[in-house]
N, C-alpha and C positions, 0 to 999 in steps of 0.2 A: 225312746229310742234304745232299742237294745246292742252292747257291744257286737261290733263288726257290721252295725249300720251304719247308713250315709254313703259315701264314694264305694263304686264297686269293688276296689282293690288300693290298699294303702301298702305303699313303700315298694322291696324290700328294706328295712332298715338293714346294715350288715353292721355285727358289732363281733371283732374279730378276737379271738380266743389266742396269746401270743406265747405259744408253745413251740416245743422241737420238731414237734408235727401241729401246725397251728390249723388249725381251723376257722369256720365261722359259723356267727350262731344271725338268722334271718328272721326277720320280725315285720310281718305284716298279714295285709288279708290274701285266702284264696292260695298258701304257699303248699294247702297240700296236694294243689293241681300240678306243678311243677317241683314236685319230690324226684319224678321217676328220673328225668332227664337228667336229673345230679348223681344219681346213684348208678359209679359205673358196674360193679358186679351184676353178674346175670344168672347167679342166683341169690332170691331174697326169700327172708323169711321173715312174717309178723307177725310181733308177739304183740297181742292184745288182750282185755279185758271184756265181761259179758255186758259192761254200759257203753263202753266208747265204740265195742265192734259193729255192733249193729248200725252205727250212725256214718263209721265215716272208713270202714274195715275192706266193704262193698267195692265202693271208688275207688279208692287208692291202688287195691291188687288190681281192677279192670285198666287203670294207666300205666302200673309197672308191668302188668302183661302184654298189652300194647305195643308198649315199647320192646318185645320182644324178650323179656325174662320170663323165669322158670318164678312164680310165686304160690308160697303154702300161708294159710294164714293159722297161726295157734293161739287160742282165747283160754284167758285165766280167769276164775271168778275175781269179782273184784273186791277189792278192800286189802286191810293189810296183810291179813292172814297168807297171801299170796305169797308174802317175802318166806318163805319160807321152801326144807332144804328138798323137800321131797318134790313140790312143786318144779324145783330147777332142776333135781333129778330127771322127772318125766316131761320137762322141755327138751333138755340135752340129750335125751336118749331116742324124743320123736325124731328130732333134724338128725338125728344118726340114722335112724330106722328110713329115713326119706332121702340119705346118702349125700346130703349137704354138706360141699367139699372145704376147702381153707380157703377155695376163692367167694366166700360166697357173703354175703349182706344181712343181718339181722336190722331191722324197724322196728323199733320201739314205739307201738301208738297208746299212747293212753297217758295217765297220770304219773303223780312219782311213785307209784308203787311198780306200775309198770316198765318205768324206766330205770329204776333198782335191779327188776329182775329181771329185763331183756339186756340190760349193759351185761349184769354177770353172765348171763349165759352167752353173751359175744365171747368176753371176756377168755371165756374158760372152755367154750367149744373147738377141740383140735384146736387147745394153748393160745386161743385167739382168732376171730375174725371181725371184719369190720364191722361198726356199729351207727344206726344214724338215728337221732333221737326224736322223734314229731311229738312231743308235749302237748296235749289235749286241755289241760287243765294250767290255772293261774302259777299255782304254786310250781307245780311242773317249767314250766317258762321262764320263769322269774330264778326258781334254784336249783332243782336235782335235776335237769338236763344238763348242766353246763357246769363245767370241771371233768366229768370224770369219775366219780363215787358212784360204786355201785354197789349191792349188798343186796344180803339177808338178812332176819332178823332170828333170834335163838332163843328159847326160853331165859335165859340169864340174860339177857338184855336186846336192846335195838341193833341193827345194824351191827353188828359183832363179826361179820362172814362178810368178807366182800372182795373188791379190788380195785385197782384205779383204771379205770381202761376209758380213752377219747375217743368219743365219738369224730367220724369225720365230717360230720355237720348237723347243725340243730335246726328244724324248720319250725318256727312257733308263730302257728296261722291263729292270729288274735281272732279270725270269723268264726273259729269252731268254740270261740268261748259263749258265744249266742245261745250253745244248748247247756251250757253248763247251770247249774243252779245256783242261786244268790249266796245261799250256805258255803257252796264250795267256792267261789269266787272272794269273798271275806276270808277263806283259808288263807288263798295263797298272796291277799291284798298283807299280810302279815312277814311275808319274807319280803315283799317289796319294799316297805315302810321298815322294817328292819334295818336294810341297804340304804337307806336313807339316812336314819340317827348310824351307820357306818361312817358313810362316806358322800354322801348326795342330800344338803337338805332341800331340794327342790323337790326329792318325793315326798317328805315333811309334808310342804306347802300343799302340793298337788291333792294328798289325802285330807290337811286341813281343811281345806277351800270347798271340798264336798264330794267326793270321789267316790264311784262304784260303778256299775256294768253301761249305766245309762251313758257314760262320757264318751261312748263312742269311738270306732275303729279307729283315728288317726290319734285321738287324743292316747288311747289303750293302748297302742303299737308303742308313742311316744314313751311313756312310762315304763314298759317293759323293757324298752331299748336300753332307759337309761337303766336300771336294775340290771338287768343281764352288765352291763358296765362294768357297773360296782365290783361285781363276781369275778367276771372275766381277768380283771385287774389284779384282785387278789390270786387268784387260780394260777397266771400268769406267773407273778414273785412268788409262788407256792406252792407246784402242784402234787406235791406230796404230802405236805403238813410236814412239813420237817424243821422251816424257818422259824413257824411260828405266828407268820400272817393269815395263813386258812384257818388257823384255828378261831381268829376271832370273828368269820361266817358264823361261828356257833353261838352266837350272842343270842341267849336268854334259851339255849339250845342244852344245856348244862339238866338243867330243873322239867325243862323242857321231857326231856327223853326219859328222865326216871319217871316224869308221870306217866306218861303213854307205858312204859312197859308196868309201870307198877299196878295202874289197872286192865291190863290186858290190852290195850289200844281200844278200849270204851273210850276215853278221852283222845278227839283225833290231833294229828301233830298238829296243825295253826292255834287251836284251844291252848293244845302242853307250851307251845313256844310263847303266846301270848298272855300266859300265867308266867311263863319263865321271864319275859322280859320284865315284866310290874318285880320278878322277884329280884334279877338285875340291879334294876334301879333300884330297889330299898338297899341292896349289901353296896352298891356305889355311895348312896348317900351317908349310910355308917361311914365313909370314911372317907368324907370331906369332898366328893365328886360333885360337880354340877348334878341339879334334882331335877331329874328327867320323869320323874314319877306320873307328874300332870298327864303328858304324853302321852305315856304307854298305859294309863291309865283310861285315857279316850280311846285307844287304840282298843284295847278290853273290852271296855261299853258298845263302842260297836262295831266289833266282833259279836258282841250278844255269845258267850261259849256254852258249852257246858258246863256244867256246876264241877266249882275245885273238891274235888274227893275228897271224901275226911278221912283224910291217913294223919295219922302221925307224923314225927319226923326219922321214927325208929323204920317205919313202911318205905320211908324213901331211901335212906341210907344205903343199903346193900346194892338198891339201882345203880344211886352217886357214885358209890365206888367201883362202879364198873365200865364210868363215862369212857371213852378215848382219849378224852385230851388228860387225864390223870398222869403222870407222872412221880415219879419217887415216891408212890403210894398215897401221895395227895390230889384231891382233887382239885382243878383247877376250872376257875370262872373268867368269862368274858364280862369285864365291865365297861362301861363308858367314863373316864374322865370328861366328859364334855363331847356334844355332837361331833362327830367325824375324829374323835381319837379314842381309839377302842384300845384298851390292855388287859392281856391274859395273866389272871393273879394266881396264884396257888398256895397263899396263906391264910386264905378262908378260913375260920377256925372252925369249929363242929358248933362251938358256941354262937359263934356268928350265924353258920348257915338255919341252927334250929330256932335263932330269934329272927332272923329275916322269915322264914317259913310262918312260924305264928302271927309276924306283922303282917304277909300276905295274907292269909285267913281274916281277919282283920279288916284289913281295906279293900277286900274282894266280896266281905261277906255281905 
């Protein structure tokens, strides 16, 4: 049974986003039949990808035209290379050339690359307009629809360029994960079980017990629900990263991100985050925390990633120092004292991070 079989339509879950302008983010099958009727602007515009448009790019404009809107649809190659500044240059300047006013709607369909780079261009077209996010993909679902973050990414690191902009609603139809591939479904099983060793160990269990695409629409819905939770909550007490609390979503996100930029995005983000948490856990246990290692250890295994690049720790260094959550010129990590209590350290020492690195090596190799 592949996810989003069984009952023709599961839920919607609604799991509400408690902002100044709060939102909600919908979690079930079949929600991107009923996108158009939420979406009150009457002009829309979708930014898409050349995998996910063909599949689901078709339908969605024949319902929101339907309903009597004006829709363009705009497809970006896909991967990550997309996040980038020239690509949002020649989004922002088509919907200019197509006379797309401040009343009007961008849709974000596809993955989190695409919803990176259709938030910014919400974001920053005529200083704003509305954004609604339909995540295609796990990872998508589970983290970069929901909060707000949007970006591009720069030669000098990840996500460098961006802004916080909310969308006014997330529709994450778990039936479109059906065409997704098993590869990318283990991506984004990686921020879910993340949000778990956070703040939920029921996704723990959910993943120990046997977890993957076969568990089906109500049970998939279920799990997203609670993940998107987790986020929401933080997002909520945080949505700027200013507290303190958003920053510790970036758990195992640290190690994470310099690998992805250090080898160009060959290594993709669920692999870097999934090498990042195993390296988590090692700098947590230097220093007396609960040894979560077992875990994110299984979580790795299957994952099945790509192979950790042999860098150095001189090759990752210049990335580290360029993370976000750095401050006073140090970087700082998200560790775990123990499931569900996450703390942002930023006494890391260089000596520390380049022996946790070699002990990675180590027990990965």
């Amino acid at each position: 049974m592949s996810a989003g079989s069984g009952a023709a339509a599961v839920g919607p879950r609604r799991v509400p986003v408690r902002l100044a302008q709060p939102y909600e983010v919908l979690i079930g099958s079949g929600l991107l039949a009923e996108v158009a009727p939420s979406v009150s602007e009457n002009e829309v515009a979708v930014i898409t990808d050349a995998n996910v448009g063909p599949l689901h790019a078709a339908k969605l404009a024949a319902s929101l035209s339907a309903s009597g809107k004006r829709v363009e649809v705009f497809t970006v190659p896909p991967g990550e290379a997309s996040k980038d500044a020239a690509v949002w240059l020649d989004l922002t300047r088509s919907l200019a050339r197509a006379g797309f006013s401040r009343g009007a709607a961008v849709l974000a369909l596809g993955g989190g690359v695409v919803g990176d780079l259709a938030g910014f261009v919400a974001a920053s077209y005529l200083r704003g307009v509305a954004l609604y996010q339909l995540p295609t993909s796990l990872l998508a679902m589970v983290d970069s629809s929901v909060g707000g973050k949007t970006g591009l990414d720069l030669p000098e690191g990840k996500n460098l360029l961006g802004a916080i902009w909310q969308p006014r609603a997330v529709f994450a139809d778990v039936s479109v994960l059906a065409t997704l591939p098993v590869r990318e479904f283990r991506q984004g099983t990686v921020e879910l079980v993340k949000h778990g060793y956070l703040a939920d160990p029921e996704l723990i269990e959910l993943f120990e017990g046997g977890w993957g695409p076969e568990v089906g629409g109500a049970a998939l819905a279920e799990a997203v629900a609670r993940s998107v939770a987790v986020k929401a909550a933080v997002v909520a007490a945080d949505e700027r990263e200013t507290a303190g609390a958003r920053a510790t979503l970036n758990l195992g996100h640290t190690l994470g991100h310099a690998l992805e930029a250090a080898t160009g995005h060959a290594l993709t983000h669920g692999d870097a985050v999934g090498y990042g948490l195993v390296y988590a856990a090692l700098l947590g246990r230097r220093r007396g925390f609960e040894d979560l290692l077992p875990g994110f250890l299984r979580l790795l295994t299957w994952l099945a990633p790509g192979a950790l690049p042999d860098l150095g720790f001189e090759d990752l260094s210049p990335f580290l120092q360029r993370d976000k959550k750095r401050s006073a010129g140090a970087v700082r990590f998200v560790l775990l004292e123990r499931i569900g209590k996450p703390v942002v350290v930023g006494d890391v020492s260089r000596q520390e991070q380049e022996s946790a690195w070699r002990e990675l090596r180590e027990v990965v190799g």
